[in-house]
C-alpha positions in Angstrom: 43.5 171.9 42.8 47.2 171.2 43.2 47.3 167.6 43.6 47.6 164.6 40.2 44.4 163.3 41.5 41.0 164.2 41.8 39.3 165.9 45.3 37.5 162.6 45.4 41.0 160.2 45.1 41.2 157.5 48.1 44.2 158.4 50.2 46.1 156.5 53.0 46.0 157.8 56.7 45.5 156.8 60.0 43.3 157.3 62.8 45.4 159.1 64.8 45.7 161.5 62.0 42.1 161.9 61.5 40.4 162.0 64.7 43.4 161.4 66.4 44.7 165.1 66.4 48.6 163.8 65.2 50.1 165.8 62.3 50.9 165.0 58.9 54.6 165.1 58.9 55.1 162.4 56.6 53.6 162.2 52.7 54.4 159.4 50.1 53.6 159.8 46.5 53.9 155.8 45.6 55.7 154.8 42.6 53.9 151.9 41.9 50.2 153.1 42.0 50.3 156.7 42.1 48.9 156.8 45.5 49.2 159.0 47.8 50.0 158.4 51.8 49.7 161.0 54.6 51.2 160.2 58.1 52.6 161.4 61.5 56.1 159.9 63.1 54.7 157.7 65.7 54.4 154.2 65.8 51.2 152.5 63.6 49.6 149.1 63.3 48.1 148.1 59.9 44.7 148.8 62.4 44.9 152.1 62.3 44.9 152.3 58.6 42.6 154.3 57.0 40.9 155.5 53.8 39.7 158.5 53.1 39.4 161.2 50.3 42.0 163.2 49.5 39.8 166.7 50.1 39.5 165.3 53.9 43.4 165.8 54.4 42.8 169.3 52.7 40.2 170.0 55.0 42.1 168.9 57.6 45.7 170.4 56.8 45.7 172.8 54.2 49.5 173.2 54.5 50.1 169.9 52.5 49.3 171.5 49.3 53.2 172.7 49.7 53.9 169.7 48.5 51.7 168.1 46.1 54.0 168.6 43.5 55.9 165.9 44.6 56.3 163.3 41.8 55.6 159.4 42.4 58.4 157.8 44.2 58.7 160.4 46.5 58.4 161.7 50.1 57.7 164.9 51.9 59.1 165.3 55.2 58.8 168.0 58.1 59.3 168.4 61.6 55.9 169.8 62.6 53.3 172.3 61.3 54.7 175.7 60.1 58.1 174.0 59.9 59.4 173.5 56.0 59.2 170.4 54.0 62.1 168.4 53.1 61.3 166.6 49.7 63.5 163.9 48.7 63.1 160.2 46.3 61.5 157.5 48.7 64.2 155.1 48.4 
């Protein structure tokens, strides 16, 4: 398991990530809890926030192990599926 957190670890989404059939083209490590955040591009509301275990957004996009090694305080950004991550400091 690649990730600083256990399989069991409550994540931030969205439901138009899970369920909604968006990508995740957007991860945030977060400096100030060690959280971790996994989003698409589009516009959200704080409604379509969701919860889930971090082995969900395995099971749902395997490809974002590519970038678990991101430290806290950062981002991982891509253009779409199969296309490489860009990693950079979430300023």
């Amino acid at each position: 398991w690649p990730f600083d957190q256990a399989t069991n670890c409550a994540v931030v989404t969205t439901t138009h990530v899970i369920g909604g059939g968006q990508p995740i083209t957007h991860v945030f490590h977060d400096l100030d809890d060690d959280g971790w955040q996994f989003h698409y591009p589009g516009d959200k509301s704080t409604s379509d926030v969701i919860v889930v275990a971090l082995k969900e957004i395995y099971f749902h996009d395997p490809t974002v192990v590519e970038v678990a090694d991101i430290p806290p305080g950062w981002r991982a950004i891509r253009e779409g599926v199969g296309k490489p991550w860009r990693k950079e400091k979430n300023l």
